[in-house]
Backbone as XML, in Angstrom:
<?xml version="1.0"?>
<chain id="A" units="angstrom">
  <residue number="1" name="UNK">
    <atom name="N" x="-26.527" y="3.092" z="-19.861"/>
    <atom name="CA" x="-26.112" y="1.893" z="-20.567"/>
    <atom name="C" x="-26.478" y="2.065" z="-22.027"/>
  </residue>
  <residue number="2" name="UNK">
    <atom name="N" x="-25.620" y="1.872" z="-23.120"/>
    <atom name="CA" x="-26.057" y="2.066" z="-24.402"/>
    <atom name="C" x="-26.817" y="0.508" z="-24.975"/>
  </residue>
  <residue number="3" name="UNK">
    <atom name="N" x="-27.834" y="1.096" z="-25.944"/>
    <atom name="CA" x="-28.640" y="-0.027" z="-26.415"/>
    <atom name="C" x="-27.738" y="-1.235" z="-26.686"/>
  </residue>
  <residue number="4" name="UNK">
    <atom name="N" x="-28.791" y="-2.217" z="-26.333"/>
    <atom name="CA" x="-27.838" y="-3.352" z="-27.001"/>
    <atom name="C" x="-28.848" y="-3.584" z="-28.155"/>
  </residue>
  <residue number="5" name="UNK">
    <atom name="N" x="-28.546" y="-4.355" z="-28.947"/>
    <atom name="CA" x="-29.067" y="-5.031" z="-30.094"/>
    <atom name="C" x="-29.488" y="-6.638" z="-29.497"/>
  </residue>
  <residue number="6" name="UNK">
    <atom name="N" x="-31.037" y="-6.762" z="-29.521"/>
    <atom name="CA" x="-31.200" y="-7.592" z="-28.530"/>
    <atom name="C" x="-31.843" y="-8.625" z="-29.974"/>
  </residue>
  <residue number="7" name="UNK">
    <atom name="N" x="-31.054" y="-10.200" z="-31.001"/>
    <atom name="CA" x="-31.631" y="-11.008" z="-31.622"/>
    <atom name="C" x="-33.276" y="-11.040" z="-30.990"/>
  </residue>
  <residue number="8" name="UNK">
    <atom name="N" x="-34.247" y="-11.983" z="-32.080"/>
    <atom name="CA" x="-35.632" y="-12.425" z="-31.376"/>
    <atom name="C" x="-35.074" y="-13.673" z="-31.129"/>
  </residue>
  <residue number="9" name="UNK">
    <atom name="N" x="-34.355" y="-14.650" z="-31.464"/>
    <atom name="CA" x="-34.086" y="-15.866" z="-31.352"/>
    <atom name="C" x="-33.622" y="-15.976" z="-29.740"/>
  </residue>
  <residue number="10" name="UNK">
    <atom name="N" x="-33.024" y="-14.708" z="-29.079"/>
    <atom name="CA" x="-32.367" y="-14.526" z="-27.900"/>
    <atom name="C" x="-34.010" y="-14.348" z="-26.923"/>
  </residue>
  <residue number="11" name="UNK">
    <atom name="N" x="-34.819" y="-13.050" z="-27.362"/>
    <atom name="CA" x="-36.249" y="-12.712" z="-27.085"/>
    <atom name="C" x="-36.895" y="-13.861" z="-26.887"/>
  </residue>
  <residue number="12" name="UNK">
    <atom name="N" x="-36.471" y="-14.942" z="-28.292"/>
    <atom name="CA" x="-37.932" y="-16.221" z="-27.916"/>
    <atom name="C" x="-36.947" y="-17.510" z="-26.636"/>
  </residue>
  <residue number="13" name="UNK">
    <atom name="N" x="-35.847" y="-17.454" z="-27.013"/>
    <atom name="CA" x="-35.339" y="-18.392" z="-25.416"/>
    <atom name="C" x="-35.623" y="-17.521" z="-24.392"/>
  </residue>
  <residue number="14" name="UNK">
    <atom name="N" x="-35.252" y="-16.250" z="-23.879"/>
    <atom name="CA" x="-35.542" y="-15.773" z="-22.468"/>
    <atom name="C" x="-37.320" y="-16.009" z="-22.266"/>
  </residue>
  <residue number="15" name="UNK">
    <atom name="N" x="-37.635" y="-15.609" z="-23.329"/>
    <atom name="CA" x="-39.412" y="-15.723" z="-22.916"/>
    <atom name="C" x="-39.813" y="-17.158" z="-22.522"/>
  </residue>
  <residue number="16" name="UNK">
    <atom name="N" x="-39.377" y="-18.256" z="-23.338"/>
    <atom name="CA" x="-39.738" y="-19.955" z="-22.871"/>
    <atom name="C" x="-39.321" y="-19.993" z="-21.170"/>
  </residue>
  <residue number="17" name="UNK">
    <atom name="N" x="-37.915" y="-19.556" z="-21.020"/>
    <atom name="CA" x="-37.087" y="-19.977" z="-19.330"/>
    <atom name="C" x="-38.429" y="-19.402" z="-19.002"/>
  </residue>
  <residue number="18" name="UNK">
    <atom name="N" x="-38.485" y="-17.909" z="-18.701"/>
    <atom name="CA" x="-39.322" y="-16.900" z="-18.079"/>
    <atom name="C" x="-40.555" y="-17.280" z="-17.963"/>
  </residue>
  <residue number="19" name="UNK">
    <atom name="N" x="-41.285" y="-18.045" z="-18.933"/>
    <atom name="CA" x="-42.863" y="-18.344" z="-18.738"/>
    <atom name="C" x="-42.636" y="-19.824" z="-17.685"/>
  </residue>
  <residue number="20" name="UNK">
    <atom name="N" x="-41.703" y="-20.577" z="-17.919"/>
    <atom name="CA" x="-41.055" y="-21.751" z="-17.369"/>
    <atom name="C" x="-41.041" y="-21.365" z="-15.795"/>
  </residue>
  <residue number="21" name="UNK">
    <atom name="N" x="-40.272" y="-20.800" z="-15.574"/>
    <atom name="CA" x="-40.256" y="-19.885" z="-14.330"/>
    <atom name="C" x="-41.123" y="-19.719" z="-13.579"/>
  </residue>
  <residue number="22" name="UNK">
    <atom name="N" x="-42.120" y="-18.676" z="-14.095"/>
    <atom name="CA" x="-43.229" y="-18.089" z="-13.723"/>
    <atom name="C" x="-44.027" y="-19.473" z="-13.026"/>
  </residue>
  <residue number="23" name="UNK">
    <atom name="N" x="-44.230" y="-20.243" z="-13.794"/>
    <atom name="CA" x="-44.960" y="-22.065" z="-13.516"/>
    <atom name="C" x="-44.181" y="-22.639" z="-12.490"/>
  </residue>
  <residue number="24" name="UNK">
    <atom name="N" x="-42.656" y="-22.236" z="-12.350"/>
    <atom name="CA" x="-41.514" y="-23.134" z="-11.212"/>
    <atom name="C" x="-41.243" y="-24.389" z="-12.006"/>
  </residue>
  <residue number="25" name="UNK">
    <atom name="N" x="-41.176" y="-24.263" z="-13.175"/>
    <atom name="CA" x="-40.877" y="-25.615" z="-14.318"/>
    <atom name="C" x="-40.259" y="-25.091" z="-14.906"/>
  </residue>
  <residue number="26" name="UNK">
    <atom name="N" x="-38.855" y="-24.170" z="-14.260"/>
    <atom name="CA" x="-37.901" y="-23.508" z="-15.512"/>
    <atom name="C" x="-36.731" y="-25.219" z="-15.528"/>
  </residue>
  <residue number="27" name="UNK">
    <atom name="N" x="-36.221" y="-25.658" z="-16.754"/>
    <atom name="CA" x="-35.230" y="-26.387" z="-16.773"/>
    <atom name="C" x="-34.140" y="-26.200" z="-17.214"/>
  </residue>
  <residue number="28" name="UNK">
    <atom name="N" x="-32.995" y="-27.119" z="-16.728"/>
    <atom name="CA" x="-31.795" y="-26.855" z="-16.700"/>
    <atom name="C" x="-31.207" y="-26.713" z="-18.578"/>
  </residue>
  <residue number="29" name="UNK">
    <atom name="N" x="-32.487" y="-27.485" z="-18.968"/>
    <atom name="CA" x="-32.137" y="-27.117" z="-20.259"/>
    <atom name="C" x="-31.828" y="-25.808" z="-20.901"/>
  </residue>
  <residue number="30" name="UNK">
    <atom name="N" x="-33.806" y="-25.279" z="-20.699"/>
    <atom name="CA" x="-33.688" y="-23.905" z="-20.977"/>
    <atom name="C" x="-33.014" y="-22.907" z="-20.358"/>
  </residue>
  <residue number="31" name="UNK">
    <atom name="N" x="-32.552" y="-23.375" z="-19.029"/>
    <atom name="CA" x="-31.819" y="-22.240" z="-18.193"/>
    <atom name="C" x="-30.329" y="-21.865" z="-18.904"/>
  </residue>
  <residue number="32" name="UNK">
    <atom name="N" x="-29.844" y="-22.837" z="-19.739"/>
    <atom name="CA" x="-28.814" y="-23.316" z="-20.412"/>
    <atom name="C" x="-28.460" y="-22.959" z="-22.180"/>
  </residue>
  <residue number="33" name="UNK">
    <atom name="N" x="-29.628" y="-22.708" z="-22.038"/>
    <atom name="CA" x="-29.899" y="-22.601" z="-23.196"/>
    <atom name="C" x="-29.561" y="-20.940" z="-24.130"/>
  </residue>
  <residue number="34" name="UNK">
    <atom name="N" x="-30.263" y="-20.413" z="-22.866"/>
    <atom name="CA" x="-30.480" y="-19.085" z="-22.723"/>
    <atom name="C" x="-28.995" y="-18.180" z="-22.135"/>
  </residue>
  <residue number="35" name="UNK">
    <atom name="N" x="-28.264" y="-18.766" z="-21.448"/>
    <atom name="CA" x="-26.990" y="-18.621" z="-21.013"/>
    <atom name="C" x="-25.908" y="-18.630" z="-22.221"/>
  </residue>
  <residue number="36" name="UNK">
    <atom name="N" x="-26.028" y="-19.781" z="-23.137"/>
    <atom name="CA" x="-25.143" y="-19.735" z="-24.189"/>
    <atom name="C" x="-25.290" y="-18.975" z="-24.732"/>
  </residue>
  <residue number="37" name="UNK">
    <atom name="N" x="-26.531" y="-18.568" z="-25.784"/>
    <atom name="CA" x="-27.209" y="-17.800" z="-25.864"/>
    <atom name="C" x="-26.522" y="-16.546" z="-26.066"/>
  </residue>
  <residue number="38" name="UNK">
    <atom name="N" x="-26.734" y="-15.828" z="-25.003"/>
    <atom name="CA" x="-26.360" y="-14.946" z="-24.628"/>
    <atom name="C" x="-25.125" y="-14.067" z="-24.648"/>
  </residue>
  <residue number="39" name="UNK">
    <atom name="N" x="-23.845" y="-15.624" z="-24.225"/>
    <atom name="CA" x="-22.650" y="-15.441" z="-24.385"/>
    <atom name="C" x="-21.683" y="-15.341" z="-25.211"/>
  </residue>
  <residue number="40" name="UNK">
    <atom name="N" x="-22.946" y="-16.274" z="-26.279"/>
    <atom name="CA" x="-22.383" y="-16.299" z="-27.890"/>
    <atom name="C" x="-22.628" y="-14.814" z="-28.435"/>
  </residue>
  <residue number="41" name="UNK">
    <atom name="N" x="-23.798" y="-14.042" z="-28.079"/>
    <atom name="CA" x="-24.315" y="-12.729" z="-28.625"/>
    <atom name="C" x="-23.202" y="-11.634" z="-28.216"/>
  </residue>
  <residue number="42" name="UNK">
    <atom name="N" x="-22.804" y="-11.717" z="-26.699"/>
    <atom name="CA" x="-21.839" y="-10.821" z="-26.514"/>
    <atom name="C" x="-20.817" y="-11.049" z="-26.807"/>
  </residue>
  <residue number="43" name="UNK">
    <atom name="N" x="-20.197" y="-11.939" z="-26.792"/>
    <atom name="CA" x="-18.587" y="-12.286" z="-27.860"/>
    <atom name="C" x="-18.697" y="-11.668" z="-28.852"/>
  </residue>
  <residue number="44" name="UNK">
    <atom name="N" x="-20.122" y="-12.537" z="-29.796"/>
    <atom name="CA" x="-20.024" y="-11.132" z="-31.847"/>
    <atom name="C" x="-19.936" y="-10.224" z="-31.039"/>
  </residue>
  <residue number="45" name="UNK">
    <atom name="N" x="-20.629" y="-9.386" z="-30.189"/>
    <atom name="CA" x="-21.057" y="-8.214" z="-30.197"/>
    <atom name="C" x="-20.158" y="-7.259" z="-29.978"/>
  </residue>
  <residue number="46" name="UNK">
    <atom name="N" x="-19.529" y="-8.146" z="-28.657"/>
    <atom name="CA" x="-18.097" y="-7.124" z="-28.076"/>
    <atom name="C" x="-18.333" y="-6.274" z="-26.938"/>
  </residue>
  <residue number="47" name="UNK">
    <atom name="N" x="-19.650" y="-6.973" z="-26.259"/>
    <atom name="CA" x="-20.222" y="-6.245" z="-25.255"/>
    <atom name="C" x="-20.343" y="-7.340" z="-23.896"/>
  </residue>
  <residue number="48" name="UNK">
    <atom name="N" x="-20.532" y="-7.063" z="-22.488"/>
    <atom name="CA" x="-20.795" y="-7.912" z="-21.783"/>
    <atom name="C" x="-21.390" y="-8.496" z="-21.737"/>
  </residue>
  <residue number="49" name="UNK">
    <atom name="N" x="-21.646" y="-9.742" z="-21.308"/>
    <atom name="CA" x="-22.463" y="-10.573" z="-21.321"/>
    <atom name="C" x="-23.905" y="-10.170" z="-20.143"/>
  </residue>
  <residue number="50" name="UNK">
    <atom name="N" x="-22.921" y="-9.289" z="-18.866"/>
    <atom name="CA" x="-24.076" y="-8.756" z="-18.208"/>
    <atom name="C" x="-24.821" y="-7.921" z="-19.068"/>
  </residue>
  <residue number="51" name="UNK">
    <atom name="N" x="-24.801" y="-6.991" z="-19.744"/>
    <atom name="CA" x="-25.372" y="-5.987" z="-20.293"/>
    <atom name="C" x="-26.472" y="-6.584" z="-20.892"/>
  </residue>
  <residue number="52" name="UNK">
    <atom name="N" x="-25.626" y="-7.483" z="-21.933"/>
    <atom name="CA" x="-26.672" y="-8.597" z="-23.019"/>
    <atom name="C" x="-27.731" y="-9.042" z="-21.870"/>
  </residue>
  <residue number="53" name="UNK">
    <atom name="N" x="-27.787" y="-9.475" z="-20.714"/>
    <atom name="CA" x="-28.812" y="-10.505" z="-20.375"/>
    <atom name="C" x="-29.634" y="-9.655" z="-19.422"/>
  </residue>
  <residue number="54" name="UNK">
    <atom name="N" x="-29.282" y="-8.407" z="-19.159"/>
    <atom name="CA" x="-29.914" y="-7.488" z="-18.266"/>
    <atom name="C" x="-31.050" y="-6.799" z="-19.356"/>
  </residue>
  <residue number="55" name="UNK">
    <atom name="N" x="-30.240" y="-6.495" z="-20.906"/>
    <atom name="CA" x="-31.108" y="-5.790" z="-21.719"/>
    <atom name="C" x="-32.024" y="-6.887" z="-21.765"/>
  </residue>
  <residue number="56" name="UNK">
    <atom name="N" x="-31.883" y="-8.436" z="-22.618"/>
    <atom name="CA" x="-32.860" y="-9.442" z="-22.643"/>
    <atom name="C" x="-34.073" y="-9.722" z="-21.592"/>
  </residue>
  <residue number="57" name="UNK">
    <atom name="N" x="-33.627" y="-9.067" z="-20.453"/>
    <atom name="CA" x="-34.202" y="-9.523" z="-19.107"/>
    <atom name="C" x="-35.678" y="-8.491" z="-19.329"/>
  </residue>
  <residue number="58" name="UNK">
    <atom name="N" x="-35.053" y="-7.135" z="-19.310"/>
    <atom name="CA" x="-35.538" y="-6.156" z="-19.403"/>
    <atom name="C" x="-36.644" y="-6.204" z="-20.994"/>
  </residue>
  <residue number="59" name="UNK">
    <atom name="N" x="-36.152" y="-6.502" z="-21.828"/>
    <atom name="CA" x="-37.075" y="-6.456" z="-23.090"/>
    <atom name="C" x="-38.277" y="-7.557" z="-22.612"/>
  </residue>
  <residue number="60" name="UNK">
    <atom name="N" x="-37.931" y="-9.058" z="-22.140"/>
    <atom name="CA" x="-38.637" y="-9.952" z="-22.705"/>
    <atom name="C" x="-39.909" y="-9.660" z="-20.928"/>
  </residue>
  <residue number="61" name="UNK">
    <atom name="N" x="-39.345" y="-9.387" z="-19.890"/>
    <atom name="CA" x="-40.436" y="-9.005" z="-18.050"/>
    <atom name="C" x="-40.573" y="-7.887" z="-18.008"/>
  </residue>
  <residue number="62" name="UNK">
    <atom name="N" x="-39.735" y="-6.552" z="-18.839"/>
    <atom name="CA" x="-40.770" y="-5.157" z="-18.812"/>
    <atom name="C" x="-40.733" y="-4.357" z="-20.052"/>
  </residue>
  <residue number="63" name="UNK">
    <atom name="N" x="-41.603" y="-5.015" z="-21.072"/>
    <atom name="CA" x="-41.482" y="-4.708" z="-22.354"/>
    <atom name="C" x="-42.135" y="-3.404" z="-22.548"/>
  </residue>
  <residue number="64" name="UNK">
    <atom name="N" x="-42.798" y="-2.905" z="-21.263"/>
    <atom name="CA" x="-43.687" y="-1.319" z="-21.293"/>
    <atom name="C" x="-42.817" y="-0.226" z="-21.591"/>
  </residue>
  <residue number="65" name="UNK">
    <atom name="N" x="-41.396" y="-0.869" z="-20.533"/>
    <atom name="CA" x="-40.301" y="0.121" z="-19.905"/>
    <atom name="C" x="-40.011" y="0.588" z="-21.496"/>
  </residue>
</chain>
């Protein structure tokens, strides 16, 4: 899969859902939030939206990788 270009503004919504989550207090807000998000990034980008939220997924729960 080639890099995506992952915004922090994208980094700091997946991290809020994700810590949200982690507690079982993720909301429909942030779940929502993070979805647009996302979809808006891959439209500029010109890339999938899976790709976008798999890389986000991946940067913000295995930032070692």
């Amino acid at each position: 899969m080639a890099d995506i270009d992952i915004p922090q503004h994208l980094i700091d919504l997946e991290s809020t859902a994700w810590t949200e989550q982690q507690k079982s207090r993720l909301t429909v807000n942030s779940a929502a939030a993070v979805q647009q998000a996302v979809r808006e990034h891959a439209a500029a980008a010109g890339v999938s939206r899976y790709q976008v939220e798999a890389a986000l997924k991946r940067a913000v729960r295995h930032p070692e990788s």
